[in-house]
C-alpha positions in Angstrom: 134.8 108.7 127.8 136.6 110.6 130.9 132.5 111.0 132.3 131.4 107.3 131.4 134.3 106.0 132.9 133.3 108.1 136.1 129.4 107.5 135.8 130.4 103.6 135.6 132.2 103.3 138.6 129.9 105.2 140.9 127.1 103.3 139.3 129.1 100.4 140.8 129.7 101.8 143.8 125.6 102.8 144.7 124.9 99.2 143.6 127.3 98.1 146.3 125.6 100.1 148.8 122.3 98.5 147.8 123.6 94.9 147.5 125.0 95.7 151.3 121.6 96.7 152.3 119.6 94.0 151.0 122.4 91.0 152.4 122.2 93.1 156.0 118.7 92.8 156.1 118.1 89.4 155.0 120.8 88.2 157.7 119.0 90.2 159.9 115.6 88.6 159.0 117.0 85.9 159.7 117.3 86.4 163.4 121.3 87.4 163.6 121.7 90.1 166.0 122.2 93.6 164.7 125.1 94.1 167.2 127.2 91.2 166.5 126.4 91.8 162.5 128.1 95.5 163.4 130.8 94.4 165.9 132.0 91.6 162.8 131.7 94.1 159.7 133.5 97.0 161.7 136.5 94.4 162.5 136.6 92.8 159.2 136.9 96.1 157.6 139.3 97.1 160.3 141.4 93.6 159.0 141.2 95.1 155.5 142.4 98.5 156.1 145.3 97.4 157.9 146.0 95.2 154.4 144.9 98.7 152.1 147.1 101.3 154.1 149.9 99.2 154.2 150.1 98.9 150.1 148.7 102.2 149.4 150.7 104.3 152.4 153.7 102.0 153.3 154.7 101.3 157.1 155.0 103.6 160.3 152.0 106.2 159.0 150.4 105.5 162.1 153.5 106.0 164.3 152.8 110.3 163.2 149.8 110.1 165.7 152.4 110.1 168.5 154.2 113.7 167.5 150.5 115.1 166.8 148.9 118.1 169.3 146.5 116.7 172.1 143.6 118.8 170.2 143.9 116.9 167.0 144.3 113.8 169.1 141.1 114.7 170.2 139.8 115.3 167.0 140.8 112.1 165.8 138.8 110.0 168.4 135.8 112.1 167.4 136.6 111.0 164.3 136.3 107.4 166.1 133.0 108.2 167.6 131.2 109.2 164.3 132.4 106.4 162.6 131.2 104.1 165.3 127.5 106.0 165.2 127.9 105.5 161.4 128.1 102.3 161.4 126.3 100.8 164.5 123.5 103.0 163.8 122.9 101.6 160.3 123.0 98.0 161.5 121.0 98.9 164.4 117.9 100.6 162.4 118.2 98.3 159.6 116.8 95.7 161.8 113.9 98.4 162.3 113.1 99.7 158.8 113.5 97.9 155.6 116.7 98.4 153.3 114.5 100.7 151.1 114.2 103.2 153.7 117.3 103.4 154.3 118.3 103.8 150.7 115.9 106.8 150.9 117.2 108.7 153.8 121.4 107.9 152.9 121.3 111.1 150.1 120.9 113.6 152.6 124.4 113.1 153.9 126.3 115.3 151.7 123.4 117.6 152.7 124.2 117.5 156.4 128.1 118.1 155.4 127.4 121.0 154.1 125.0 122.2 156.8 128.0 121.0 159.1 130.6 123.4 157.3 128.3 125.8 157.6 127.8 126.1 160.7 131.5 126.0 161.4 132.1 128.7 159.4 134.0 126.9 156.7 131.3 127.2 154.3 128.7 130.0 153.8 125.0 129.6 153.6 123.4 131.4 151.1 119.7 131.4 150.2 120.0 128.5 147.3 121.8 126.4 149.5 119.7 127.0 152.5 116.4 126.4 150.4 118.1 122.8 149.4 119.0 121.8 152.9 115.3 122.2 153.8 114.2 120.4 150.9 116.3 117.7 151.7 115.2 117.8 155.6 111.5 117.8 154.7 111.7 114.9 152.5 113.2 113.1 155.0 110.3 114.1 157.9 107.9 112.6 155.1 109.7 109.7 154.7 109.8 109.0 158.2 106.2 110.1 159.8 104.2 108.9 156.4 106.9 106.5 155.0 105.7 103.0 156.2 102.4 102.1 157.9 101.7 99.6 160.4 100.6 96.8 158.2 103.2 97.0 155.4 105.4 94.3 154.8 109.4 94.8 156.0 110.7 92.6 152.9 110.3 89.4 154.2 110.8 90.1 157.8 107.7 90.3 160.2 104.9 92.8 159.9 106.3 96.2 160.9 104.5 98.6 163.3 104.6 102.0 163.3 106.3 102.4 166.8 109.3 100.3 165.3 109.4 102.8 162.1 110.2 105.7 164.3 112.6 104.2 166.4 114.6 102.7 163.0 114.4 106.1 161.5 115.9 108.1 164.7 119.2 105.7 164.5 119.1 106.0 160.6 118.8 110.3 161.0 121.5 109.5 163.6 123.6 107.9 161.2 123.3 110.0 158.6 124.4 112.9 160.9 127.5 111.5 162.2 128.4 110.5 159.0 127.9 113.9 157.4 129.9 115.3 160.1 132.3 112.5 159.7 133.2 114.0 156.4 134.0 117.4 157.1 136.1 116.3 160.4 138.3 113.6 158.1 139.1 116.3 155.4 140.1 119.1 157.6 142.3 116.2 159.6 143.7 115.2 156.3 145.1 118.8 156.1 146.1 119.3 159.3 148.1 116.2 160.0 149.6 115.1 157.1 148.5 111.5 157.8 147.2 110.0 154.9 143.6 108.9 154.2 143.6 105.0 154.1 145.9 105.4 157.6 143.3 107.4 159.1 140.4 105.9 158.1 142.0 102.7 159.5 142.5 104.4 163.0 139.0 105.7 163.5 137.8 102.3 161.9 139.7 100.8 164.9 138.4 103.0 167.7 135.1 102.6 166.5 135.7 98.8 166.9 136.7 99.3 170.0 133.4 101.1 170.9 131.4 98.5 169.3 132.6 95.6 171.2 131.9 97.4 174.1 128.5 97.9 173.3 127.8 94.6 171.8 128.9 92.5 175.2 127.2 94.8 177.5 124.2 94.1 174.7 124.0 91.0 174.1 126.0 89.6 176.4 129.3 86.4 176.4 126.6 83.6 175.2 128.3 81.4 172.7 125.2 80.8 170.2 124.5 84.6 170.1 128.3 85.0 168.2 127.7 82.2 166.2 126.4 81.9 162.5 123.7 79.8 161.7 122.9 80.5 158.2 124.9 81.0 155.1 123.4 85.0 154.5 124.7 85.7 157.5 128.5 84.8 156.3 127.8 86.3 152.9 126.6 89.7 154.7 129.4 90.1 157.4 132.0 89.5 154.5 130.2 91.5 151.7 130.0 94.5 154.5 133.7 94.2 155.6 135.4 93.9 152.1 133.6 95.6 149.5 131.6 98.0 152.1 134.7 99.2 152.8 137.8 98.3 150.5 136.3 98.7 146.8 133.8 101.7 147.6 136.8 103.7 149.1 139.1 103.1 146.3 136.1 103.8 143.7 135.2 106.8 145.2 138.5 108.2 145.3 139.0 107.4 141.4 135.6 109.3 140.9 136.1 111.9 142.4 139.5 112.7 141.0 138.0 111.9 137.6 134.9 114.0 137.8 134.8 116.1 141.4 132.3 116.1 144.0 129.7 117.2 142.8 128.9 114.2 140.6 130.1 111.9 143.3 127.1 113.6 145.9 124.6 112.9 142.9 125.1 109.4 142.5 123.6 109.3 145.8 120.5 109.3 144.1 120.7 106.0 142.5 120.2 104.5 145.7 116.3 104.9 146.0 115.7 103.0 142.4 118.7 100.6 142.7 117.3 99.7 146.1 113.3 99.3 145.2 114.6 96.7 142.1 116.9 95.0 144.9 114.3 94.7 147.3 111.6 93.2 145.1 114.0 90.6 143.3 115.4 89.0 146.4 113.5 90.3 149.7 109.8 90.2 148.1 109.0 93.7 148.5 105.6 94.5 146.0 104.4 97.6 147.0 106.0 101.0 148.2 104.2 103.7 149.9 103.1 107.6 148.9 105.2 108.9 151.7 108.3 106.7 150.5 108.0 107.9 147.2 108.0 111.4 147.7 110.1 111.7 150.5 112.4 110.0 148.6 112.2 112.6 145.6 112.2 115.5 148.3 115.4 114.2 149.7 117.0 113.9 145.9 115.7 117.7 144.8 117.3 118.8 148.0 120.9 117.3 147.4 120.6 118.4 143.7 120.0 121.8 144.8 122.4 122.4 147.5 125.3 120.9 145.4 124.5 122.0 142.3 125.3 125.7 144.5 128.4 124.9 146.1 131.3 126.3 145.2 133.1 122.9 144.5 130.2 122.1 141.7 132.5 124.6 139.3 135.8 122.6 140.3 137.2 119.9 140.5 139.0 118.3 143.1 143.0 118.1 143.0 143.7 115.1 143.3 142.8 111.4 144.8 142.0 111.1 148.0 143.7 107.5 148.1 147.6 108.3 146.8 150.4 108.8 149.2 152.2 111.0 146.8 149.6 113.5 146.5 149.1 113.7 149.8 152.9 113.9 150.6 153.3 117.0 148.2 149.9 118.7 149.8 151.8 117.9 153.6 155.1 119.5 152.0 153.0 122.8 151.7 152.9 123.1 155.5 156.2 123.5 157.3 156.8 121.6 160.1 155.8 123.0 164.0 158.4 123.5 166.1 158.4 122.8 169.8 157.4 125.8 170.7 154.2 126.1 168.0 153.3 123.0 169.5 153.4 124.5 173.4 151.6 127.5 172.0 148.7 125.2 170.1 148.6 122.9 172.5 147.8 126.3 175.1 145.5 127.9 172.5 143.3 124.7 172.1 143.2 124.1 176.3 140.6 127.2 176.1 137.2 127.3 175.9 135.6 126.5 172.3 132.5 126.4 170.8 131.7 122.7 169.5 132.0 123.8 165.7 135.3 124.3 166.7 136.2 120.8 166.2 135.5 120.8 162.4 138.0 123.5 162.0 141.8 122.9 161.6 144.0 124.1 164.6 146.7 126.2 162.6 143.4 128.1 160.5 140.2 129.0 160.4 138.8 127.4 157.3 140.3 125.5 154.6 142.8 127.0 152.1 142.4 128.6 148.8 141.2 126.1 146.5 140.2 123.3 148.3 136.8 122.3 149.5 135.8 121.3 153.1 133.6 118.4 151.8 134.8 114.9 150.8 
């Protein structure tokens, strides 16, 4: 019962993804501009996390950015910037590619989190592994080279060329990254400041708000009809996007992978591909799907499979929720609090010279602690 239970709701969650995917391309077929479709579902989601954090955190979680080290300040608007690439960069190549090829290319995130932690030292490559990554990346240079052709129909959009295929598949590989990396930054964060996950996914939601209102004006620029909506898809997308894109994925995923680890959570991701196709052909008139999406696709899905069936967190299961302040409290409680003078001496340490994986390593270790994971 414990399994269904957990098989049910991430069920519910890949079907979420899929709805999201299908509503953001038919408002997009329908002529609403990718940036303002981004800039409106990053600050609706930004309005809902203030709601979430404040019922699952409490007040003043925020106000512990202030006492933090100027290196994990740092870190945290990185954290800011790959949300914003996640994001943006979906919206963007969604109005390149159709929804289905998207849903293809999103399981090779946990891939590129591991491949991040390895290459930050926090988790070792071994052969297994390293077979499943390239798996996972050679499915998805099928997908996008022989993946759509020039005359095949973009689910009710116009005819999509093969130029236009490229580009939407370099901002979806784009995506993909920064949200792989996404991952391993926000969990060593988590452990590092003692800020709790709803509060600091609400701050990088916010500075990657910030960045796409920027980018949207100097886009698209202050015309009033361009910020408008015209059709009822388009309302139905920008709220579906901002509240259950966000709000009920986050809390499902957090309940899953209490209840049944990681491992099955980085699975599920394989139910996108089919949930998608059924998606797309009931309400965007897709009829046909290509060889190179079709075995990209199962490329992509072998490659996850292998390279999480051999991590190390596929034998264990994670502590605890990644959405109760308790839990977090008592992992904080662990950690005893810098004094001024650890903070002088991090705050000197950090002003050198690091390599870039640096980043995705916490500042008071160099990998995570015994019997935790670096993944999400």
């Amino acid at each position: 019962m414990k399994g269904g239970g957990a098989w049910a709701a991430l069920f519910v969650v890949q079907l979420s993804y899929c709805v999201w995917h299908v509503l953001g391309k038919a408002a997009l077929n329908g002529g609403m501009s990718p940036f303002v479709l981004a800039l409106y579902r990053q600050g609706g989601a930004c309005l809902c996390m203030v709601f979430l954090s404040r019922v699952v955190d409490g007040r003043g979680e925020v106000r512990r950015l202030r006492s933090l080290p100027r290196y994990e300040l740092f870190r945290v608007a990185v954290l800011g910037f790959l949300g914003f690439g996640n994001i943006f960069g979906f919206i963007v190549a969604l109005s390149y590619v159709t929804s289905f090829n998207s849903a293809l290319l999103h399981p090779i995130i946990p891939v590129v989190s591991f491949a991040a932690a390895a290459a930050s030292g926090v988790e070792k490559l071994d052969l297994r592994r390293g077979f499943g990554v390239l798996l996972s990346a050679g499915g998805a240079l099928v997908v996008v080279v022989f993946g759509v052709s020039e005359d095949h129909d973009s689910e009710g959009g116009s005819k999509t060329s093969r130029r236009d295929v490229f580009i939407g598949n370099a901002y979806l590989l784009g995506q993909c990254v920064c949200m792989g990396v996404l991952l391993v930054l926000q969990k060593s964060l988590l452990r590092t400041t003692g800020i709790p996950p709803t509060t600091l996914t609400l701050v990088y939601n916010v500075i990657a708000a910030a960045l796409s209102g920027v980018c949207t004006l100097s886009s698209v620029g202050f015309e009033k009809r361009v910020y408008e909506f015209h059709r009822w898809i388009e309302v139905v997308a920008t709220l579906y996007g901002a509240i259950f894109g966000i709000c009920l994925i986050y809390v499902l995923l957090g309940w899953a992978t209490h209840r049944a680890g990681p491992t099955l959570v980085s699975l599920s991701m394989t139910l996108q591909g089919p949930l998608n196709a059924l998606l797309a052909c009931i309400f965007l008139g897709r009829r046909s799907f290509t060889v190179g999406e079709v075995g990209g696709g199962a490329l992509i899905a072998l490659g996850l499979a292998v390279t999480v069936i051999a991590s190390p967190f596929a034998k264990t299961a994670m502590p605890s929720p990644p959405f109760r302040r308790e839990e977090v409290e008592e992992e904080v409680r662990a950690f005893s609090p810098p004094t001024s003078n650890d903070r002088a001496a991090l705050e000197y340490h950090h002003a050198q010279i690091a390599p870039p994986s640096a980043l995705l390593l916490p500042s008071n270790a160099g990998g995570p602690r015994k019997g935790t994971s670096a993944l999400v």
